[in-house]
C-alpha positions as CSV (number, residue, x, y, z in Angstrom):
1,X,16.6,24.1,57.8
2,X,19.2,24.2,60.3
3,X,18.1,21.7,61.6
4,X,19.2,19.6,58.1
5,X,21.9,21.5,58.3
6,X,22.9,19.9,62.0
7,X,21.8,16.5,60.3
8,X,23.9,16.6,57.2
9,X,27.2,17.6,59.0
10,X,26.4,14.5,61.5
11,X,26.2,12.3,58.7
12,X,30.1,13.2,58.0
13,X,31.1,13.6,61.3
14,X,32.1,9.8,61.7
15,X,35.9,9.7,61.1
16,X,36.7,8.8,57.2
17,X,39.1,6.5,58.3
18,X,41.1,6.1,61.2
19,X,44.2,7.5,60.7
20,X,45.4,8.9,64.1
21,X,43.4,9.8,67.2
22,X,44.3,13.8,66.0
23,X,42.6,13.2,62.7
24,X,39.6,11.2,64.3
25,X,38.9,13.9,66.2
26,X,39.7,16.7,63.6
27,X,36.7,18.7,62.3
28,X,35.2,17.3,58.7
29,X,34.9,20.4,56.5
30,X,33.0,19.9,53.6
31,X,32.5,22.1,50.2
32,X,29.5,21.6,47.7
33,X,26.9,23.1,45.5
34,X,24.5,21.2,46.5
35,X,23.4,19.1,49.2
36,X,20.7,16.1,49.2
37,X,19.9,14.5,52.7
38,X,17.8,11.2,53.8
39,X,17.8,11.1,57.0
40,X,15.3,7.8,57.3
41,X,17.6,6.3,54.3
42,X,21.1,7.4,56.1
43,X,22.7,9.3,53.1
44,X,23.5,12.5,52.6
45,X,24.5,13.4,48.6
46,X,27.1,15.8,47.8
47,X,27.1,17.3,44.3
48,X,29.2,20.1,42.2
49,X,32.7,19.9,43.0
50,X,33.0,18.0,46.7
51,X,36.0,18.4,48.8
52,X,35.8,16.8,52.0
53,X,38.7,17.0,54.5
54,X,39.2,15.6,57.7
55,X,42.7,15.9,59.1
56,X,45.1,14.2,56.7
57,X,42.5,12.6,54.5
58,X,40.6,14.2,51.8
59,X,37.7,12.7,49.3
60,X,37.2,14.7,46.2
61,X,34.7,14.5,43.5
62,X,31.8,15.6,41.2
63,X,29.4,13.7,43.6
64,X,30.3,12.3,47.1
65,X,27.5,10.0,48.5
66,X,27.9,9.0,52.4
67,X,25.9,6.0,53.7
68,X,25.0,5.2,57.6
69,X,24.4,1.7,58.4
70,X,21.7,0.9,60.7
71,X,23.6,2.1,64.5
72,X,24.1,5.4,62.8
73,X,28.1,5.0,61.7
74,X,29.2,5.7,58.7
75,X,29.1,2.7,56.6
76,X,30.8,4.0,53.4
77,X,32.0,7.0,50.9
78,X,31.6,6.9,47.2
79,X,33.4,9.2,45.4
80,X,31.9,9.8,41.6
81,X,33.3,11.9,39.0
82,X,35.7,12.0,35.7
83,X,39.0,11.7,38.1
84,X,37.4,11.3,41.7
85,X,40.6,12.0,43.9
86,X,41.8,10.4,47.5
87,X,44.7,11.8,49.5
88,X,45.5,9.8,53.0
89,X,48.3,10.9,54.9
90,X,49.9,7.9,57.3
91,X,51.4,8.7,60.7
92,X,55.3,7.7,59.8
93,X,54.5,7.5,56.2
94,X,56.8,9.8,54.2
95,X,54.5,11.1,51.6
96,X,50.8,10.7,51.3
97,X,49.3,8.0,49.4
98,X,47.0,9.2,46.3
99,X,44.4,7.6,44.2
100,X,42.0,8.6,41.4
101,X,39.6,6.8,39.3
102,X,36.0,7.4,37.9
103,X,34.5,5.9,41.5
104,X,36.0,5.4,44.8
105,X,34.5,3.8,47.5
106,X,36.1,4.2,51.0
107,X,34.7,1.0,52.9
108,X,35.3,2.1,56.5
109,X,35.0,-0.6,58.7
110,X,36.8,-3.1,56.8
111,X,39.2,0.3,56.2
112,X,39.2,-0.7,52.7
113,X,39.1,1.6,49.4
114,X,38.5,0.4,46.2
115,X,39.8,2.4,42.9
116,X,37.8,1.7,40.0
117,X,37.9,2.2,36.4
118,X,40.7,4.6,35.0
119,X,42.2,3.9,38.6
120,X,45.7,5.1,39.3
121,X,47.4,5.0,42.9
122,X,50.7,6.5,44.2
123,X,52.0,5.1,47.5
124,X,55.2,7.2,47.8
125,X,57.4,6.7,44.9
126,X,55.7,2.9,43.3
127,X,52.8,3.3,41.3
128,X,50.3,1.1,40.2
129,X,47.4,1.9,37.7
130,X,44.3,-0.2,36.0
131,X,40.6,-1.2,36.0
132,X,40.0,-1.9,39.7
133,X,42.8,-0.9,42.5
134,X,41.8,-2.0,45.9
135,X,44.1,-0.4,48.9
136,X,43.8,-2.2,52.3
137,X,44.8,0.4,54.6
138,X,45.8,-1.0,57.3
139,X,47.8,-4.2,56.3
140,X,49.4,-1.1,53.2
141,X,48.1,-4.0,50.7
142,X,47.4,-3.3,47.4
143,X,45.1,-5.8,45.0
144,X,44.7,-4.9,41.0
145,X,42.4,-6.2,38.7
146,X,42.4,-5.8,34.6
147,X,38.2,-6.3,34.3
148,X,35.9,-3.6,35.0
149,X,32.3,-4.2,34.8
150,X,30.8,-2.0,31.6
151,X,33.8,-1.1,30.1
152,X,36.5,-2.6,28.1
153,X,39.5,-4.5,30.6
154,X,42.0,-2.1,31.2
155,X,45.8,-3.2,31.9
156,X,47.3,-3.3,35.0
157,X,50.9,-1.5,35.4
158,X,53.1,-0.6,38.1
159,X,56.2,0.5,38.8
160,X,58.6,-0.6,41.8
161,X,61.5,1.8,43.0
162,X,64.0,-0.3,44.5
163,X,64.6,0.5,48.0
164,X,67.3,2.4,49.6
């Protein structure tokens, strides 16, 4: 058993993404009900109210699931849930940028998350909202899409403060 235990917290302790050398090597602190591992599959399944943290990011959702690729890094997060939540906090970046949606999926070596469906993201004052959000974050671009497979297209919308 604690040996799964040792297994499971390996599976997160590849940096979500890369946000500072202080958050890389920040502890991942993770909070479930319940935990499902596969080691020979590389995933580890968080259900019942997840809240992962790692220095200024946090995932949050009714079920996280964490793939490894084949070298053992962590390939991706999806985030599952009525409003699955991401905070990132950017060295220099006033506030933090926040997203929610039904499913996000953290891509981290392209350091790429997509928002989908119901998906909403705040990026210090501008907002943008609508059926697919996808946040590059290190070129701080943002794509939206109206189409969502499944479900009915949903309208994109933003608003733009003018700078100061």
């Amino acid at each position: 058993m604690k040996a799964l235990i040792y297994t499971a917290l390996f599976a997160l302790a590849m940096p979500l993404p890369a946000l500072s050398q202080t958050s890389q090597q920040a502890p991942v602190e993770v909070e479930a009900d319940r935990l499902d591992l596969d080691q020979r599959a590389g995933t580890a399944v968080y259900t019942g109210n997840v809240d992962i943290r790692q220095g200024e990011m946090q995932l949050r959702g009714e079920r996280v699931e964490i793939e490894r690729n084949a070298a053992g890094e962590l390939s991706t997060a999806t985030a599952t849930g009525e409003r699955a939540y991401l905070r990132h906090q950017a060295e220099g970046q006033d506030g933090p940028t926040e997203g929610w949606a039904r499913r996000i999926i953290y891509h981290v070596a392209e350091r790429r998350v997509e928002l989908i469906d119901q998906a909403e993201l705040i990026q210090q004052e501008d907002t943008f909202s609508g059926g697919r959000l996808e946040y590059f974050i290190d070129r701080e671009v943002i794509q939206a899409r109206s189409d969502v497979d499944g479900s009915e297209p949903q309208r994109i919308r933003m608003t733009i403060q003018p700078e100061q």
